[in-house]
KOLDOBA-244128 format. One record per residue (C-alpha): residue number from 1; x, y, z. Coordinates in steps of 0.2 Angstrom, whole numbers, padded with zeros to 4 digits, always signed. Each point is the difference from the previous one (the first is absolute). Layout:
BEGIN
<r i="NUM" x="X" y="Y" z="Z"/>
...
END
This chain:
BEGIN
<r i="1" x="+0343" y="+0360" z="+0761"/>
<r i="2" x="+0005" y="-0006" z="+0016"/>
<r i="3" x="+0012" y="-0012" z="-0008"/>
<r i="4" x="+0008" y="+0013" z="-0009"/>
<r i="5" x="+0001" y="+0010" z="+0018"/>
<r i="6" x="+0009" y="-0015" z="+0007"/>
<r i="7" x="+0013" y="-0001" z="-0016"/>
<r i="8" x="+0005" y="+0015" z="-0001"/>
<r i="9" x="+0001" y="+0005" z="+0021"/>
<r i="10" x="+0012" y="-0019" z="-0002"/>
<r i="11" x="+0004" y="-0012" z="+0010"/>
<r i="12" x="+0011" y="+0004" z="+0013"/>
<r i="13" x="-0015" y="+0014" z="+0005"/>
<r i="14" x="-0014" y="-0010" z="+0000"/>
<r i="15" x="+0007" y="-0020" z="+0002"/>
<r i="16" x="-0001" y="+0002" z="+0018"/>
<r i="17" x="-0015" y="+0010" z="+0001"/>
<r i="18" x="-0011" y="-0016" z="-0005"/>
<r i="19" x="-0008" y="-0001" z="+0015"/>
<r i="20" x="-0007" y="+0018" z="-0003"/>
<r i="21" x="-0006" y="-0001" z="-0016"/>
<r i="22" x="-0008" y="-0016" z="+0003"/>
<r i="23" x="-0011" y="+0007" z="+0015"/>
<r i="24" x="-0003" y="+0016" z="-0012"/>
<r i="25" x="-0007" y="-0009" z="-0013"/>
<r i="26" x="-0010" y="-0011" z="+0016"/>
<r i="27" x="-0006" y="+0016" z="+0005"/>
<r i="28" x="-0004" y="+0007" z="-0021"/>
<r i="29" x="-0012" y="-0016" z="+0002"/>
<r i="30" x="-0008" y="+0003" z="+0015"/>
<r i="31" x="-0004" y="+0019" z="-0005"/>
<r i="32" x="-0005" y="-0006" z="-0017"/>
<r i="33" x="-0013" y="-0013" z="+0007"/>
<r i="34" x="-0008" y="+0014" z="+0012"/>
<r i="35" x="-0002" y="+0012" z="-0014"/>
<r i="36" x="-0010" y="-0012" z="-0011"/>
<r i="37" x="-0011" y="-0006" z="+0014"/>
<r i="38" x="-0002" y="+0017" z="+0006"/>
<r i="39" x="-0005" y="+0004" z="-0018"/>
<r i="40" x="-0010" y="-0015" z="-0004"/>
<r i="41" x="-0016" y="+0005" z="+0009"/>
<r i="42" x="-0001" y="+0020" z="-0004"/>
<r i="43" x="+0001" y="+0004" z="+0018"/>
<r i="44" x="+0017" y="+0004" z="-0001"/>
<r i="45" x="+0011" y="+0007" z="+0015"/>
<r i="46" x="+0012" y="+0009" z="-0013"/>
<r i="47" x="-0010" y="+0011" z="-0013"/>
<r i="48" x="+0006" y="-0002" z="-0015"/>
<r i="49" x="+0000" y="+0017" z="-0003"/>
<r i="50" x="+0016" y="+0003" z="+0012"/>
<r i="51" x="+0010" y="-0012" z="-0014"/>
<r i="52" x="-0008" y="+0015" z="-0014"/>
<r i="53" x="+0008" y="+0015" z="+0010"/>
<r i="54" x="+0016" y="-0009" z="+0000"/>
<r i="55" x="+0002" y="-0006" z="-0017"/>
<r i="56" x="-0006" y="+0017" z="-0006"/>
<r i="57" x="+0017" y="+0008" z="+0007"/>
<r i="58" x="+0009" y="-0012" z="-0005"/>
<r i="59" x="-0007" y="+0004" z="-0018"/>
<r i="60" x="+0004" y="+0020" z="+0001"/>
<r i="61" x="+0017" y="-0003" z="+0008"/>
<r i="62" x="+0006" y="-0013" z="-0013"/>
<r i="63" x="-0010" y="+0009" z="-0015"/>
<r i="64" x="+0012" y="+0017" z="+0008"/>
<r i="65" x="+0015" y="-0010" z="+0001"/>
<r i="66" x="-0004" y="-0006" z="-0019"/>
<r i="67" x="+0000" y="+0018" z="-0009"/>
<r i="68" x="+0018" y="+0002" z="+0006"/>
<r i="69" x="+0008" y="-0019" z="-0002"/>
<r i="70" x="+0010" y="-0008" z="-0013"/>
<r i="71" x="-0008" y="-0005" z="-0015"/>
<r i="72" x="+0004" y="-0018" z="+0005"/>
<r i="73" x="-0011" y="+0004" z="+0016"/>
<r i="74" x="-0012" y="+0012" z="-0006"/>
<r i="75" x="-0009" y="-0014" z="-0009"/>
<r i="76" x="-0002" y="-0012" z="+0016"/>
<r i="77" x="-0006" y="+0014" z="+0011"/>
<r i="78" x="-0013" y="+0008" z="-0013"/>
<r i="79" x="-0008" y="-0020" z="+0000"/>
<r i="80" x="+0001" y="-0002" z="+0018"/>
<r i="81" x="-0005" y="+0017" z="+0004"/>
<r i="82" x="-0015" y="-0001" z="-0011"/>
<r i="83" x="-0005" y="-0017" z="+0006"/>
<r i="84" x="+0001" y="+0007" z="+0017"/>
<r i="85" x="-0011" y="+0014" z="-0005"/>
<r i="86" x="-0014" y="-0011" z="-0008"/>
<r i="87" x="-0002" y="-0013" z="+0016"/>
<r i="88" x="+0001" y="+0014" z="+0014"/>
<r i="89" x="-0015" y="+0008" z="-0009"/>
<r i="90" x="-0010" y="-0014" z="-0003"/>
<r i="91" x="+0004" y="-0005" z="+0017"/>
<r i="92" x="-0003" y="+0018" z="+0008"/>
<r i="93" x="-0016" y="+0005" z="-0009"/>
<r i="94" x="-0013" y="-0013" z="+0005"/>
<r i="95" x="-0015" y="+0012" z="-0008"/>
<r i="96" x="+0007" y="-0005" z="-0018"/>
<r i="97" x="-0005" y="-0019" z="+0007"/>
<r i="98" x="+0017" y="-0005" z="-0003"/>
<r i="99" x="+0000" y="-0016" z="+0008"/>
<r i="100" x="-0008" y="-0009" z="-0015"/>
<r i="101" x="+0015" y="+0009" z="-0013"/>
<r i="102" x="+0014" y="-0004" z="+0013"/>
<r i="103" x="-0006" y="-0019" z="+0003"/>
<r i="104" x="-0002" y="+0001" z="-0021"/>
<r i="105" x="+0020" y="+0007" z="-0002"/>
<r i="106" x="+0008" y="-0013" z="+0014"/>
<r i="107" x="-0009" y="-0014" z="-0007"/>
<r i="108" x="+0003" y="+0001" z="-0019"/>
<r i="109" x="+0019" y="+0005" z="+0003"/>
<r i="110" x="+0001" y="-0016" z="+0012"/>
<r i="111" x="-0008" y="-0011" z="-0015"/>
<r i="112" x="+0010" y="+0007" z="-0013"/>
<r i="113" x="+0016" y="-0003" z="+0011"/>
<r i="114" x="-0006" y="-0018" z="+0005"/>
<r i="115" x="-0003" y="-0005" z="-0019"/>
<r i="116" x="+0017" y="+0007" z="-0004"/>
<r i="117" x="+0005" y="-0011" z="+0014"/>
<r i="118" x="-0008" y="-0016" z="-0005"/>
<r i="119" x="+0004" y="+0003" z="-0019"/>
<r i="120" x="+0019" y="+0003" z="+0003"/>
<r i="121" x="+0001" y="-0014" z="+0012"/>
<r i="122" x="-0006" y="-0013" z="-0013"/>
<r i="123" x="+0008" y="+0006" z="-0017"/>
<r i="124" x="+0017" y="+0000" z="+0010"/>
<r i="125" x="-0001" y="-0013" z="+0012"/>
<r i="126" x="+0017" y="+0006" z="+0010"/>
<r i="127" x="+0004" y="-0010" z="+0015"/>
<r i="128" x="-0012" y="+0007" z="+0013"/>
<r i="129" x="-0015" y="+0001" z="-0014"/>
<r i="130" x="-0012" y="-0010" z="+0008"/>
<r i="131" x="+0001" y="+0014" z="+0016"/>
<r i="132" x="-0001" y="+0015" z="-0010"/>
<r i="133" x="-0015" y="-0007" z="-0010"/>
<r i="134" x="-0009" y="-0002" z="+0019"/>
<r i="135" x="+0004" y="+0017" z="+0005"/>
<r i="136" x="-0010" y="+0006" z="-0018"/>
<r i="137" x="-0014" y="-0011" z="+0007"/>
<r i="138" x="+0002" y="+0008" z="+0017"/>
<r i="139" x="-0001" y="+0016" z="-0007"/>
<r i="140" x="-0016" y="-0003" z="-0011"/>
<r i="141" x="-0008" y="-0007" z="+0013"/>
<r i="142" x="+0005" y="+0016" z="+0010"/>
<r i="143" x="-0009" y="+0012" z="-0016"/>
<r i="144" x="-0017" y="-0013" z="+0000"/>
<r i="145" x="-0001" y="+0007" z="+0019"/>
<r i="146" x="+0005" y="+0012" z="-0003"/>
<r i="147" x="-0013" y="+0006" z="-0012"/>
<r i="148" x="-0014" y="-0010" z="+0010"/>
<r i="149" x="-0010" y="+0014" z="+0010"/>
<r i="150" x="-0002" y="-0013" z="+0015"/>
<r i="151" x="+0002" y="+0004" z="+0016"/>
<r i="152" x="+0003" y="+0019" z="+0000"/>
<r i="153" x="-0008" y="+0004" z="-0017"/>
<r i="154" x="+0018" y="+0005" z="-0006"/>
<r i="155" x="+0003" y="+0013" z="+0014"/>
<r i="156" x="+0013" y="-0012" z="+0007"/>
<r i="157" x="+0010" y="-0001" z="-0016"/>
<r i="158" x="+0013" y="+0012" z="+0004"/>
<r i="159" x="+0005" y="-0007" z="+0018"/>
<r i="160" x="-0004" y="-0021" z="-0006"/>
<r i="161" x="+0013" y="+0003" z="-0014"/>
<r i="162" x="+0015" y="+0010" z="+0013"/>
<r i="163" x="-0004" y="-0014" z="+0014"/>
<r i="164" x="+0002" y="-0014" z="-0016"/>
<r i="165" x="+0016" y="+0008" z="-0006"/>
<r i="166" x="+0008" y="+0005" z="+0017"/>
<r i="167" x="-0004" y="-0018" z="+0007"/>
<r i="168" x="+0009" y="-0008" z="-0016"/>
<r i="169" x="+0014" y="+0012" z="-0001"/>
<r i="170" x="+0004" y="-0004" z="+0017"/>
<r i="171" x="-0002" y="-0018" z="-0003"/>
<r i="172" x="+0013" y="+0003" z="-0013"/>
<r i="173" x="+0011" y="+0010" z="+0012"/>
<r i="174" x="+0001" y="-0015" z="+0013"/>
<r i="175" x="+0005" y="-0012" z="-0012"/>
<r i="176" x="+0014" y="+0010" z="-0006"/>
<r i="177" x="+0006" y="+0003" z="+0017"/>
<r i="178" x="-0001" y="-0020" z="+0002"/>
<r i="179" x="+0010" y="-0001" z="-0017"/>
<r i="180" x="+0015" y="+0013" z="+0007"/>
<r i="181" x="+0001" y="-0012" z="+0015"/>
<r i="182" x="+0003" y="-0016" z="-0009"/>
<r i="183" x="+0011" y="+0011" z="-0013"/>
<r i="184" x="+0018" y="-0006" z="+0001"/>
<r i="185" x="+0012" y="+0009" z="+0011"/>
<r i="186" x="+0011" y="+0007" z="-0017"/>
<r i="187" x="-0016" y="-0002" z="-0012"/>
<r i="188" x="-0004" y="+0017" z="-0009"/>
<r i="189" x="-0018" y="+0006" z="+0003"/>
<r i="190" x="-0002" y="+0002" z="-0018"/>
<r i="191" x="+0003" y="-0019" z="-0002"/>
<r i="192" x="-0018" y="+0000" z="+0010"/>
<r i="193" x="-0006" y="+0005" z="-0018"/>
<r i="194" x="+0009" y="-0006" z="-0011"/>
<r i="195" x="-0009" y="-0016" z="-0011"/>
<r i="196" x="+0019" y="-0009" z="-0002"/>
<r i="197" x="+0009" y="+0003" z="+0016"/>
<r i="198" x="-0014" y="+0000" z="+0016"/>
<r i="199" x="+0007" y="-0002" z="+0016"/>
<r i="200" x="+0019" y="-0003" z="-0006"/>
<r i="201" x="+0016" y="+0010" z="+0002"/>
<r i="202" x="+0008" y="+0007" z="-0013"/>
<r i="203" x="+0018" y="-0003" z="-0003"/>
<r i="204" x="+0011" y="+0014" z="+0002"/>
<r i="205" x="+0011" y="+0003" z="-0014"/>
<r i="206" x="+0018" y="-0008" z="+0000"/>
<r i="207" x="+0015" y="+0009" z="+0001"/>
<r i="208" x="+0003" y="+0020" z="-0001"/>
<r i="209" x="-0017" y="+0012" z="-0005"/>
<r i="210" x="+0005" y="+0012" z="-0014"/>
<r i="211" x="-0005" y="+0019" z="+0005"/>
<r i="212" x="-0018" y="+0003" z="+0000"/>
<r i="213" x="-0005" y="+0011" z="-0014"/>
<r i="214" x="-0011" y="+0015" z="+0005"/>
<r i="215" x="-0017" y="-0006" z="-0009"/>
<r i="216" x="-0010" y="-0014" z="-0003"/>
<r i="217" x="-0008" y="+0000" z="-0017"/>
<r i="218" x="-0015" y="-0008" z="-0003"/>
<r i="219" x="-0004" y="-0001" z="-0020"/>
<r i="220" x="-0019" y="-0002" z="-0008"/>
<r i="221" x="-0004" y="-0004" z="-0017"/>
<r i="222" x="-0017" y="+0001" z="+0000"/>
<r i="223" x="-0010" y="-0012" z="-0010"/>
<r i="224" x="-0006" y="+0018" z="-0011"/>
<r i="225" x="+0015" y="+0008" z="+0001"/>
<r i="226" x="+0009" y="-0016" z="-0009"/>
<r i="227" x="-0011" y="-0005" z="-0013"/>
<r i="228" x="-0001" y="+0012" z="-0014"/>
<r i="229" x="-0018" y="+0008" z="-0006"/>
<r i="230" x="-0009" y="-0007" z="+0015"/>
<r i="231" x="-0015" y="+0011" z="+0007"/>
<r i="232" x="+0003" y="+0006" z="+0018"/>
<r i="233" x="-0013" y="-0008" z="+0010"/>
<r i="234" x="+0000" y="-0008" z="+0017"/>
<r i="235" x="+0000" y="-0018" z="-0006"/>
<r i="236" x="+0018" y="+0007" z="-0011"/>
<r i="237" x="+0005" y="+0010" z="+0015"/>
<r i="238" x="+0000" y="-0014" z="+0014"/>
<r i="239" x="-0003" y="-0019" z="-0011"/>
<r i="240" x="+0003" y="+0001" z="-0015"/>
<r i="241" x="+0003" y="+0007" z="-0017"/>
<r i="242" x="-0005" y="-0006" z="-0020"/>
<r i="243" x="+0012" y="+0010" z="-0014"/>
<r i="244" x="-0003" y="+0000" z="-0016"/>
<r i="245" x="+0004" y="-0017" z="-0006"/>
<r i="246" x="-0008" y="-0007" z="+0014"/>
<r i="247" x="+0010" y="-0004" z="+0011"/>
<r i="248" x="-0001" y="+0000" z="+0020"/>
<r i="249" x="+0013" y="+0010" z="+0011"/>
<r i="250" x="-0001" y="+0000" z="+0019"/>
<r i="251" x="+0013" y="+0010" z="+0001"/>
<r i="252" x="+0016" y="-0003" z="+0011"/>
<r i="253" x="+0006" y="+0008" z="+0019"/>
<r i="254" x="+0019" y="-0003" z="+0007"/>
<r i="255" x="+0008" y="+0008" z="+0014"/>
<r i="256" x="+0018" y="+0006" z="+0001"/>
<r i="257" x="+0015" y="+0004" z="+0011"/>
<r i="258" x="+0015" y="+0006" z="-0006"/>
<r i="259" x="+0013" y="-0011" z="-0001"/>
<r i="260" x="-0006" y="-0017" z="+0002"/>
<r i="261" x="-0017" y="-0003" z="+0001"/>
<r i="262" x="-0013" y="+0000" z="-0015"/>
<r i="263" x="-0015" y="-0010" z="+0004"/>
<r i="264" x="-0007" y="+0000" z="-0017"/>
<r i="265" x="-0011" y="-0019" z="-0002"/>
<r i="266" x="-0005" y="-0007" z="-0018"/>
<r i="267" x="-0004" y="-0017" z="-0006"/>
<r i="268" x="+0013" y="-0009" z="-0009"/>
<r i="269" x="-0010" y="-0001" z="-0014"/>
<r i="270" x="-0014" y="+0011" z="-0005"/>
<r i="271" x="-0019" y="-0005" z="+0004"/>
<r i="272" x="-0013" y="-0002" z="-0011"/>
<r i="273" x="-0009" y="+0016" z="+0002"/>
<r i="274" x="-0013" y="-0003" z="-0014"/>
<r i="275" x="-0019" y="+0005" z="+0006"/>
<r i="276" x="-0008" y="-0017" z="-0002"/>
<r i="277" x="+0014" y="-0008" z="+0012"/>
<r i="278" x="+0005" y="+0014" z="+0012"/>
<r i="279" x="-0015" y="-0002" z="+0011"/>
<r i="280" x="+0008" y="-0019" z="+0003"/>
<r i="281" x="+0017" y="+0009" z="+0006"/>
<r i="282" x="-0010" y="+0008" z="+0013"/>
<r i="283" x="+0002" y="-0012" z="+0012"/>
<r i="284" x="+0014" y="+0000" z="+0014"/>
<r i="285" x="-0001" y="-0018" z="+0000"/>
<r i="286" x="+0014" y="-0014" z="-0001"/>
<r i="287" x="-0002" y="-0005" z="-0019"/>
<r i="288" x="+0001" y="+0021" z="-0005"/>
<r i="289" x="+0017" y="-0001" z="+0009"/>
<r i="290" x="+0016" y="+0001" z="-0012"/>
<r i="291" x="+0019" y="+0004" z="+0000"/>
<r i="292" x="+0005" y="+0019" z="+0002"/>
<r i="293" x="+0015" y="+0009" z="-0001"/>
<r i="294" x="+0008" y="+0018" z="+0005"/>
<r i="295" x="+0003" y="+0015" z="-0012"/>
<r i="296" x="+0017" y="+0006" z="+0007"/>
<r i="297" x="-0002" y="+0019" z="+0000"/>
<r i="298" x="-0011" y="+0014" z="-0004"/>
<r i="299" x="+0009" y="+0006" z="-0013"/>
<r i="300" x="+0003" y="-0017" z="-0012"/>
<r i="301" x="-0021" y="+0000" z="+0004"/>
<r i="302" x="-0004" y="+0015" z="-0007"/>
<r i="303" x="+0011" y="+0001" z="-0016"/>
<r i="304" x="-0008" y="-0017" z="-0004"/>
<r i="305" x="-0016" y="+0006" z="+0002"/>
<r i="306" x="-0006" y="+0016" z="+0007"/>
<r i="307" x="+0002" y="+0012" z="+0012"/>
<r i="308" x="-0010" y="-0002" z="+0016"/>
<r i="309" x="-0015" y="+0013" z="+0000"/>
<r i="310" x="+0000" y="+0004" z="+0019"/>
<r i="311" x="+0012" y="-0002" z="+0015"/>
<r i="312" x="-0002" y="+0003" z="+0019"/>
<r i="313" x="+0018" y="+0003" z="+0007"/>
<r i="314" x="+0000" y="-0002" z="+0020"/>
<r i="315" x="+0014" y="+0007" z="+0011"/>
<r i="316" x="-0004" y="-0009" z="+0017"/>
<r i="317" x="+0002" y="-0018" z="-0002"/>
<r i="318" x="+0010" y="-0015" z="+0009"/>
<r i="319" x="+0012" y="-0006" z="-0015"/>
<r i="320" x="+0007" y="-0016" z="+0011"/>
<r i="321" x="-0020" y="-0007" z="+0003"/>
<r i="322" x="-0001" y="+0002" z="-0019"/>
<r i="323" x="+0014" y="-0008" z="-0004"/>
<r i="324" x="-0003" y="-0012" z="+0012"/>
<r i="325" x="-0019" y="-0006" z="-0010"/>
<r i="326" x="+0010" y="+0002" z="-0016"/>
<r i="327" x="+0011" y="-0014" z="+0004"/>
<r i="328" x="-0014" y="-0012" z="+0006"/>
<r i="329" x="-0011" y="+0007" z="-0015"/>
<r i="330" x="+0011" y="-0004" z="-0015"/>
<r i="331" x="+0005" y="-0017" z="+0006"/>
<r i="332" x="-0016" y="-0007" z="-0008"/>
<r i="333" x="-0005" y="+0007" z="-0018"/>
<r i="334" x="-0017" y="-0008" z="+0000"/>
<r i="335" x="-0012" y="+0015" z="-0009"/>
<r i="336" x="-0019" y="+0000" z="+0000"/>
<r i="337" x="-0011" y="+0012" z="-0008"/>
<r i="338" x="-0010" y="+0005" z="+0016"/>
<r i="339" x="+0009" y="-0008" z="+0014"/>
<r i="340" x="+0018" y="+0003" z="-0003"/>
<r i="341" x="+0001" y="+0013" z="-0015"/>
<r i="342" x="+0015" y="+0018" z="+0001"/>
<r i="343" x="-0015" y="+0010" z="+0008"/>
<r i="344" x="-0001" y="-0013" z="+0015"/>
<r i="345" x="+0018" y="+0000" z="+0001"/>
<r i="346" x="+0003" y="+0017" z="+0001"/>
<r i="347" x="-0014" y="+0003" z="+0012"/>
<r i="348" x="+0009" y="-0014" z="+0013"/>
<r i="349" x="+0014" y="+0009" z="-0003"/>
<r i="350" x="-0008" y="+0018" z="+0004"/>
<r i="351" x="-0007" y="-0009" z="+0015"/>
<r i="352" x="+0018" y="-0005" z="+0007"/>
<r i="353" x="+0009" y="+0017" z="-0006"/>
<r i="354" x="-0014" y="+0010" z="+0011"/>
<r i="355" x="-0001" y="-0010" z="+0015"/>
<r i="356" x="+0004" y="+0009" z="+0014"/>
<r i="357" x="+0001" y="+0017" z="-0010"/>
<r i="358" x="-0012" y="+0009" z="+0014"/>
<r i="359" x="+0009" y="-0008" z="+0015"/>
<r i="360" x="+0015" y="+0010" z="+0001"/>
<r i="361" x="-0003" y="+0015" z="+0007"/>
<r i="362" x="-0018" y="+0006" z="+0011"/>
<r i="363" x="-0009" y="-0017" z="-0006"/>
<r i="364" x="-0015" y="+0005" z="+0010"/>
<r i="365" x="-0004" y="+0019" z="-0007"/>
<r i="366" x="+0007" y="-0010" z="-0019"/>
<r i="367" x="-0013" y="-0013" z="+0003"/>
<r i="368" x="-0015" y="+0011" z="+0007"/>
<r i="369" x="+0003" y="+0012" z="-0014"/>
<r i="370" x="+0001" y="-0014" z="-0011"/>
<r i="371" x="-0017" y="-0005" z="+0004"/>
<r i="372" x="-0007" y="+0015" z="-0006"/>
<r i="373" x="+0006" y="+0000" z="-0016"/>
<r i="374" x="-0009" y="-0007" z="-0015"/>
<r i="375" x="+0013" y="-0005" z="-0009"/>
<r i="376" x="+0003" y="-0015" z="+0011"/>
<r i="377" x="-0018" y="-0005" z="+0001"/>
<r i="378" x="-0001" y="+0001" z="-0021"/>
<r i="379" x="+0017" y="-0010" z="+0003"/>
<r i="380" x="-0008" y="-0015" z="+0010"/>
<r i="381" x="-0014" y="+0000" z="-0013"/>
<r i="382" x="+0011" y="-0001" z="-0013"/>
<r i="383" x="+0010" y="-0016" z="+0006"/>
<r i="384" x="-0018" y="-0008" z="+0006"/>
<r i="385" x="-0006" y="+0000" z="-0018"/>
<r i="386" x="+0017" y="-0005" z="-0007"/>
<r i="387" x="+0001" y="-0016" z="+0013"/>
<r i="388" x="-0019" y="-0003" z="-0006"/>
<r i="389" x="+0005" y="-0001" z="-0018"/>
<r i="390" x="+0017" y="+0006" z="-0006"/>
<r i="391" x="+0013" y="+0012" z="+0004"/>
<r i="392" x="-0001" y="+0009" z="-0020"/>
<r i="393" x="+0013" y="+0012" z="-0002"/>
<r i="394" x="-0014" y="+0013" z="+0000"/>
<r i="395" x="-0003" y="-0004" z="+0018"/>
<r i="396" x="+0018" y="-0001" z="+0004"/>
<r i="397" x="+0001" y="+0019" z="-0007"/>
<r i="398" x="-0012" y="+0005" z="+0011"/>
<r i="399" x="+0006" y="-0008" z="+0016"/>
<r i="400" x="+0017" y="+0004" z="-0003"/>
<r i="401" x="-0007" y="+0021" z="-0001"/>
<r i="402" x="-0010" y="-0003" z="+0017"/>
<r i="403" x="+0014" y="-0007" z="+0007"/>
<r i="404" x="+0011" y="+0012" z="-0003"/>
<r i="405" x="-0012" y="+0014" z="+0004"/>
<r i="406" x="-0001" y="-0009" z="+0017"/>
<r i="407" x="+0021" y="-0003" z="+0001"/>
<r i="408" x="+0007" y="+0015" z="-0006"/>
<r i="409" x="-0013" y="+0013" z="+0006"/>
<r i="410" x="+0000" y="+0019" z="-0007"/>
<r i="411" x="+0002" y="+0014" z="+0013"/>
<r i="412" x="-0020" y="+0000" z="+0011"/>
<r i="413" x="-0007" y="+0007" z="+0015"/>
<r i="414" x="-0012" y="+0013" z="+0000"/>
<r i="415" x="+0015" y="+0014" z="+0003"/>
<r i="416" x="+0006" y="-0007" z="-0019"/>
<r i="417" x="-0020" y="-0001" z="-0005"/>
<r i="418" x="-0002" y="+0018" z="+0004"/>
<r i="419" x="+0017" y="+0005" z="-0009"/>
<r i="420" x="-0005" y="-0008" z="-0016"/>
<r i="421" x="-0019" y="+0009" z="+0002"/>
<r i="422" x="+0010" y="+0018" z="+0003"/>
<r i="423" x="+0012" y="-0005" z="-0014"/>
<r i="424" x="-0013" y="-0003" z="-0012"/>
<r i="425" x="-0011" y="+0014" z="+0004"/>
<r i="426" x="+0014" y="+0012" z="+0000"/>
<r i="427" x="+0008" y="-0008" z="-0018"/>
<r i="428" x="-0005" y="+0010" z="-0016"/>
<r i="429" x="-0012" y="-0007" z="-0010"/>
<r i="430" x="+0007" y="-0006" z="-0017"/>
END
């Protein structure tokens, strides 16, 4: 999450402010480290409890701000709300011995997530596998303590577990501040993560700009949505998809801006997508590398194949830093299924199109509201998962929606909150 903070407050807000975000993150560590040994031993000098009360208002407020929001939002808050719920009771209510349940919950989540880790990092060996595949051991070994009762017979759980993630989000916060001070003078923030591009400048586009068009479009096929007589599911909704004659679809993403830009990445010739040779495709290595090539336009896309099942259209966007990775992108075809696919492309794209979108106008209040939103949490969960394995263009369809949740807010506040509970109570029953 704290990357996408950094992308989207830009460059010229936070390039120079390094320093700051480096001693943060030293500071993140510092208080992380003292909450796990305070918690460690059961004799704790910050009851547990106080951390109950506060995600328990937390809850009702963003379970409030759910029965009234978008039904793009409503979704995310009903989850984070009900999460919030569940944890600041079992933290609260110590006479239901919750300690056991709530060291049970953390634990199996963290092994579940570690597994998913190690699997993904092996079947798709992208460039920086070998570190993803210790961070799943990390995390397992985290859920064996985890769900070991020594030292404080699972009392500690809830504090060992913050001290462990505030100490490593703040060791990740200091090495992206260390990264922004080694980041070229005219490099683009989103370069820091993008696969193809780190640490470079883009080149600016040659000669005069045509007139930016009033919406960038990003276009989904999903892998169900493309694939006739296919069964909904989750594995069709974000992987893949099996139609009727067998054959797999993954679906297709592209991103568009009127007049001149169509970021739209296939192979030149069609993979193999038979079952018993598609799990060998899976691999972002060198030999799964082949020559790609640029559908045109949307429109020459869709009447030879389909129309595109969902679109997210943002209004607030930097048309010249898209430009700019478009020119650098396309001067290499090279396409690989997992490493370098249209839904990779397109989210490097969304990357540069967005940065800076929350750095124009009262950054601080845009970026302290920002932090409270889930949309840009499920956002930064959505692109760790699809840097562990692949960006699908299921993923992509969902990280495009929470990032435009984030971007191009709807009227809030607790003065449009309580006009949208008047209106409702006051609206005629249908």
């Amino acid at each position: 999450m704290i990357r996408l903070l950094i992308l989207l407050l830009g460059a010229e807000a936070v390039r120079r402010r390094w320093l700051h975000l480096t001693a943060i993150g030293a500071l993140w560590v510092g208080f992380g480290v003292f909450t796990f040994l305070d918690a460690i031993d059961a004799d704790t000098l910050i009851p547990v409890w106080y951390l109950g009360y506060f995600l328990l208002v937390e809850a009702v407020l963003t379970l409030l701000a759910a029965t009234v929001a978008e039904p793009g939002r409503r979704r995310w808050r009903l989850i984070k709300g009900s999460v919030f719920v569940l944890v600041s009771l079992l933290t609260i209510d110590h006479p239901w011995h919750s300690d056991l349940l709530v060291a049970l919950l953390i634990g199996v989540l963290f092994a579940i997530d570690g597994g998913f880790r190690i699997a993904s990092a092996v079947v798709v060996r992208h460039p920086h596998w070998r570190g993803a595949m210790w961070a799943g051991i990390v995390e397992v070994l985290i859920a064996i303590g985890t769900l070991q009762p020594w030292p404080s017979y699972y009392v500690g759980t809830i504090g060992c577990n913050i001290g462990l993630a505030l100490a490593i989000s703040g060791l990740a916060t200091m090495r992206l501040g260390l990264r922004l001070r080694r980041l070229p003078a005219h490099a683009p923030i989103s370069s820091l993560f993008s696969r193809f591009a780190v640490g470079t400048a883009w080149p600016e586009p040659e000669g005069e700009q045509p007139p930016e068009a009033a919406e960038l479009v990003v276009h989904v096929w999903t892998p169900a949505g493309s694939a006739e007589g296919t069964r909904r599911g989750l594995i069709s909704r974000y992987i893949a998809a099996v139609d009727r004659d067998g054959v797999i679809s993954t679906g297709h993403a592209a991103l568009e801006l009127l007049p001149d830009v169509y970021i739209s990445h296939y192979p030149a010739v069609d993979l193999d997508r038979n079952p018993a040779d598609f799990a060998r495709t899976l691999r972002a290595t060198a030999e799964n590398d082949v020559p790609g090539r640029f559908l045109p336009d949307y429109r020459s896309e869709a009447d030879g194949w389909c129309e595109a099942n969902a679109q997210v259209r943002f209004r607030h966007f930097d048309a010249a830093r898209l430009r700019a990775f478009w020119a650098a992108y396309r001067a290499d075809t090279t396409y690989n299924l997992t490493h370098r696919n249209c839904s990779s492309a397109v989210a490097n794209a969304l990357d540069a199109a967005l940065e800076g979108a929350m750095g124009q106008h009262r950054p601080a209040f845009r970026l302290l509201r920002a932090m409270l939103m889930p949309e840009l949490w499920v956002a930064g969960v959505l692109r760790q998962r699809a840097e562990a394995m692949a960006w699908t263009p299921g993923l992509l369809l969902d990280y495009a929606r929470a990032l435009w949740l984030v971007v191009e807010p709807p009227p809030s506040g607790w003065g449009h909150l309580l006009r949208r509970l008047v209106d409702r109570r006051a609206s005629p029953p249908s």
